[in-house]
N, C-alpha and C positions, 0 to 999 in steps of 0.2 A: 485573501489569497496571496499568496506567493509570486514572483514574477517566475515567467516561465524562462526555462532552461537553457542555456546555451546550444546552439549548434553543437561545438565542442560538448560539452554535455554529455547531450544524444548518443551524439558517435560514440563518447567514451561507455555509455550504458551500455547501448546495442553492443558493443563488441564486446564486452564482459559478462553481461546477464546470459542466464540462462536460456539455450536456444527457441525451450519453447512456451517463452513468456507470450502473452498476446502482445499483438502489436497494435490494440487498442490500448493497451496500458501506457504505452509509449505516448502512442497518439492524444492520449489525452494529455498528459503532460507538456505537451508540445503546446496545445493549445488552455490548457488552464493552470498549470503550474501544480504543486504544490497544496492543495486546498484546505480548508479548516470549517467543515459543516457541520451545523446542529440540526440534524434528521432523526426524528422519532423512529422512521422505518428500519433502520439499520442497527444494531447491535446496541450499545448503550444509550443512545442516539449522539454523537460524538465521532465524528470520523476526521483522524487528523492527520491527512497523508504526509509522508518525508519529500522531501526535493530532492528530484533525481539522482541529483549526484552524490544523495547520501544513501538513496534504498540500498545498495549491496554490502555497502557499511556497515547500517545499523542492523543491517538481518543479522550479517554475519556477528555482531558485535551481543545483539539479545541471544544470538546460540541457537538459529533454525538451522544451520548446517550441521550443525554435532546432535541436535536433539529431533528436529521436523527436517530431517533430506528432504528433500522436492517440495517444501514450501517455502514460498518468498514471502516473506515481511516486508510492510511498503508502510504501516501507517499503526497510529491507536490511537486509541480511546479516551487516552490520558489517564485511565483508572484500573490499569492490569490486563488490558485486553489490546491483544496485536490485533493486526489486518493483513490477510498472506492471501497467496493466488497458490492454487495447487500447477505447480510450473516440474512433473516430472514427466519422463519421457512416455508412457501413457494416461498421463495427465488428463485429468477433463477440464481446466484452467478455470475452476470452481474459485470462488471467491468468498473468505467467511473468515470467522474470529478465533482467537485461540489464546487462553492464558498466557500470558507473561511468564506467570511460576512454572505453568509444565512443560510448554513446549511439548505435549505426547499429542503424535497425530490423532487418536482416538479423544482429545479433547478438544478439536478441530471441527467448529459449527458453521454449516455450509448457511452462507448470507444469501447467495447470487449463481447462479450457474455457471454465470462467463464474467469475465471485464466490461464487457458492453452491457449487462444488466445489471451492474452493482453500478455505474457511472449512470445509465441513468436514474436511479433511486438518489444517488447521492445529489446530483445537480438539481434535485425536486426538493434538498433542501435550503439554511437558509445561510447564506457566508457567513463568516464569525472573523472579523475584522481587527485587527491586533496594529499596533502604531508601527512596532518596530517586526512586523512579521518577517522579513528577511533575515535577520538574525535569530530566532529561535530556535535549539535546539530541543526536539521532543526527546530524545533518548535520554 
């Protein structure tokens, strides 16, 4: 795991993200950072979320704003598969995986319902421990 976030941080997320991101997604953050689990239940089993202070970066950077509006990229897989929150204005703040290559909301597979039930499926998995985890770039 990652260390968790600056104050500074936060604030700088919250006041730029999307208004209606959960604030469980924050929350967690706050309190685990960063994470890198190997969980069978979840998509590849391979969940390797961004640090905060890069999720709005790398969304916009993989091309969810030009290609999936109202999905946020937060994390992958490491093998072509993102991890977004459906975060539009009537959003159901669903949680699930989507191609790397197409970025089309129609190939957007719902994982989780909410933030609060894909966190806990992830935290039932098992940490994936790296020497120099603060320095990795996933993107």
């Amino acid at each position: 795991m990652t260390s968790t976030p600056t104050q500074i941080e936060i604030d700088d997320f919250v006041a730029a993200c999307p208004k209606n991101l959960p604030q469980s997604f924050v929350d967690f953050h706050r309190t685990h950072g960063a994470v890198k689990m190997d969980i069978e239940s979840i998509g590849s089993g391979l969940v390797w979320m961004w640090p905060l202070r890069d999720v709005l970066q790398f969304s916009r950077e993989y091309g969810f704003d030009e290609f999936a509006p109202g999905l946020l990229g937060f994390g992958t897989d490491g093998c072509g598969e993102l991890y977004a929150i459906d975060v539009r204005e009537n959003g159901t703040g669903t949680v699930g995986d989507i191609p790397a290559t197409s970025l089309q909301w129609e190939d957007f597979r719902q994982l989780s319902p909410s933030f609060d039930a894909f966190a806990i499926k992830l935290m039932a998995g098992t940490p994936i421990i790296e020497p120099d985890d603060g320095d990795c770039n996933p993107a």
